[in-house]
C-alpha positions as CSV (number, residue, x, y, z in Angstrom):
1,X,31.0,-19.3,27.4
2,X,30.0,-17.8,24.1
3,X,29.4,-19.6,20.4
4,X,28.2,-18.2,17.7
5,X,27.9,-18.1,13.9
6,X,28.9,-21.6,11.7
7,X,28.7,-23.5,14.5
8,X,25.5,-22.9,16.9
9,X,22.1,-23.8,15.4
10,X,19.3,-20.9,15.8
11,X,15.7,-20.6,16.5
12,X,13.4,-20.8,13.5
13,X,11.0,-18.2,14.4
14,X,8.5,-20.1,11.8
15,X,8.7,-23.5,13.1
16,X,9.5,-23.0,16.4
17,X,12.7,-25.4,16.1
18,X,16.0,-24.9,16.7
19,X,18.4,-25.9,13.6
20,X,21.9,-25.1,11.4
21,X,21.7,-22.5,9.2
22,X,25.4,-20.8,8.4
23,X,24.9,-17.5,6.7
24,X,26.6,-14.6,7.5
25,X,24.1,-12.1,8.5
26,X,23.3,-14.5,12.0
27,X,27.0,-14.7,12.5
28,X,27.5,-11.0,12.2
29,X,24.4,-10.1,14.2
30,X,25.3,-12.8,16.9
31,X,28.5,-11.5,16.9
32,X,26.8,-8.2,18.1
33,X,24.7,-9.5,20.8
34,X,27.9,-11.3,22.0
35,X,29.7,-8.0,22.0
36,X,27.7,-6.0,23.7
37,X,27.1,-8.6,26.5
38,X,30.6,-8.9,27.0
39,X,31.0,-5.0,27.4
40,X,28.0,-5.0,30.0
41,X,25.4,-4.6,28.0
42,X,22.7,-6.3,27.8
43,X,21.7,-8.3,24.4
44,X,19.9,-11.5,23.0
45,X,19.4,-13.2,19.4
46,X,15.8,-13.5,18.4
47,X,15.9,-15.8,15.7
48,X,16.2,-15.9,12.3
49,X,13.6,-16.8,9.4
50,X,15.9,-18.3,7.4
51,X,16.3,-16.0,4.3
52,X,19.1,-16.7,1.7
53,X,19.8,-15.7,-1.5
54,X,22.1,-16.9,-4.7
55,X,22.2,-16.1,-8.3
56,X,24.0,-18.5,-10.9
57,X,24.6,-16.2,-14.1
58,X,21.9,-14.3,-14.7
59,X,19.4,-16.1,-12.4
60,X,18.3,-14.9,-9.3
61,X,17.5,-17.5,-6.0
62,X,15.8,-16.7,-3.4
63,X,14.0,-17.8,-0.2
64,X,12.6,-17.2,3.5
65,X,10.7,-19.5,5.8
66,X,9.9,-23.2,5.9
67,X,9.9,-25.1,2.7
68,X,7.0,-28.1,2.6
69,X,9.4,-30.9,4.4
70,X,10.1,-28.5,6.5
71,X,6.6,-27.5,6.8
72,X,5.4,-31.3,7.5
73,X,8.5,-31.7,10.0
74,X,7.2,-28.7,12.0
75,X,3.9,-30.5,11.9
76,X,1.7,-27.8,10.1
77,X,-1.1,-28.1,7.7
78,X,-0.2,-25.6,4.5
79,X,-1.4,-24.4,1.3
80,X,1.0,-23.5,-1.4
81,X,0.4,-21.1,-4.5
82,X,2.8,-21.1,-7.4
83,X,2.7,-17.7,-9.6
84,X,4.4,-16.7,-12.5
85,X,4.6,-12.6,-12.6
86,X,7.1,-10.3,-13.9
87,X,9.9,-8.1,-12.8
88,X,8.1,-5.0,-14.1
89,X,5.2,-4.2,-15.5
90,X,4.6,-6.2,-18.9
91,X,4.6,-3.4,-21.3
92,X,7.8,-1.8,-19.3
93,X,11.3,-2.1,-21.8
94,X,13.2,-5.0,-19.6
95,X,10.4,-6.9,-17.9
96,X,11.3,-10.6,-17.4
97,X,9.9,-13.6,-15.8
98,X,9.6,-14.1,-12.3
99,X,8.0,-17.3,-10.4
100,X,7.4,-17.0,-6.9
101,X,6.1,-20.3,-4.3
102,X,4.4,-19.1,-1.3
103,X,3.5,-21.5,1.4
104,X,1.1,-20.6,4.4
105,X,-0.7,-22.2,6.9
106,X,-4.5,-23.9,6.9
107,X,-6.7,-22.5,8.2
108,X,-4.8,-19.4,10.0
109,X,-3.4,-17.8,6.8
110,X,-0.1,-17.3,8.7
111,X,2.8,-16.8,6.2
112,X,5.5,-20.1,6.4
113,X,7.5,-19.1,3.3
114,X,8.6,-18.0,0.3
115,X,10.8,-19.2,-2.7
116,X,11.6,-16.9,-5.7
117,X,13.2,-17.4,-9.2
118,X,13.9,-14.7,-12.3
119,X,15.9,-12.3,-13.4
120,X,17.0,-9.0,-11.6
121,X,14.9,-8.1,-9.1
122,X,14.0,-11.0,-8.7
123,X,15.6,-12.1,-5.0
124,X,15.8,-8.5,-2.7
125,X,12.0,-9.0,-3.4
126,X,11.7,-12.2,-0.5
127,X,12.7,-9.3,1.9
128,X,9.0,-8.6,1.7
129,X,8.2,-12.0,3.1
130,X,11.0,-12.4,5.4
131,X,9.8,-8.8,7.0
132,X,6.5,-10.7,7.0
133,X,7.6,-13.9,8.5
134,X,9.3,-11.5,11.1
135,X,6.1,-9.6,11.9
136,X,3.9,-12.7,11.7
137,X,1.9,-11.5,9.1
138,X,-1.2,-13.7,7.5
139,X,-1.2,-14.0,3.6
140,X,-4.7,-11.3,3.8
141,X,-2.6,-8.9,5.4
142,X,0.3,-9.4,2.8
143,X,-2.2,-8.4,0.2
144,X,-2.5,-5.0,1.6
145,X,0.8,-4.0,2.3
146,X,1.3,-0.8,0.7
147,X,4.4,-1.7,-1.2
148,X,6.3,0.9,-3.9
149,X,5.0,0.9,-7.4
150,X,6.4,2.5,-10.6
151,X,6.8,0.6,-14.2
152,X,10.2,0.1,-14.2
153,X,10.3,-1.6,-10.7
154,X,7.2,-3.8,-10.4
155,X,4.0,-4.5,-11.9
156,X,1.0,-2.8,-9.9
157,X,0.9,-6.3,-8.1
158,X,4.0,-7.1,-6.6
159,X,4.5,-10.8,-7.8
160,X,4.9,-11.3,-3.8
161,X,1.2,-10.1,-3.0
162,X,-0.1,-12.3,-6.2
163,X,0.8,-15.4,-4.6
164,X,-0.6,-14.1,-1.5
165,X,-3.8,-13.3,-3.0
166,X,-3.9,-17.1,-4.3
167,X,-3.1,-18.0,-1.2
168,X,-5.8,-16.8,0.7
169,X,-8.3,-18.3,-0.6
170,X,-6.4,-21.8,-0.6
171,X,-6.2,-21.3,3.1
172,X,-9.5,-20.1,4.5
């Protein structure tokens, strides 16, 4: 028997927990898995992270990992940070506003998740914390990735490592 996409829950690989989440890209990579089993192979669905994005007009939504009830549900002590950055660096023609929430957890510094607002560029950047989530990565080790710079892309922070640099010593 075989179920996937809409109607199967998936492991959180944050929390542990099994639970609904219907987006596309687990229903495509399921799919996948399913496939190749059914021709022989040999396949299996890790998990997911939970990483979604919107944008209403002009406004970009994004997020990755466990939100705070989420968070409390999971039974883990966190730390948030709240930063407001911008898309590009200041003096760059185009730079807009950009707030990003970063949760992680007491005393371990593990990364839980990620919520971003702003303008464009604003949600492909929570693909740096759900490749972080993924990896298991701790909010000190965010702060040294070695992430792409150039004015008209990012400031010389990414507004993803600034929260993780408040983060860490919320955490700690």
């Amino acid at each position: 028997m075989w179920a996937g996409g809409d109607c199967v829950e998936v492991l959180n690989l944050v929390s542990g927990r099994y639970q609904h989440i219907a987006l596309g890209t687990h229903a495509n990579k399921q799919g996948l898995v399913m496939g190749t089993n059914i021709g022989g192979g040999k396949a299996s669905f890790p998990g997911v992270v939970g990483t979604a994005v919107s944008k209403v007009c002009s406004v970009e939504i994004a997020r990755t990992g466990l939100r705070e009830r989420e968070a409390d549900a999971a039974g883990l002590a966190w730390e948030a940070a709240v930063i407001e950055s911008t898309s590009r660096a200041g003096y760059y023609p185009g730079a807009a506003p950009m707030t990003v929430k970063m949760l992680a957890e007491r005393g371990t510094g593990r990364l839980l998740g990620t919520q971003i607002v702003g303008a464009e560029g604003a949600a492909k950047r929570v693909d740096i914390a759900a490749v972080a989530l993924t990896a298991g990565l701790t909010v000190d080790q965010m702060v040294f990735l070695d992430l792409g710079y150039a004015p008209p892309f990012s400031p010389v922070w990414d507004p993803v490592q600034v929260a993780a640099r408040k983060l860490v010593g919320r955490v700690h």
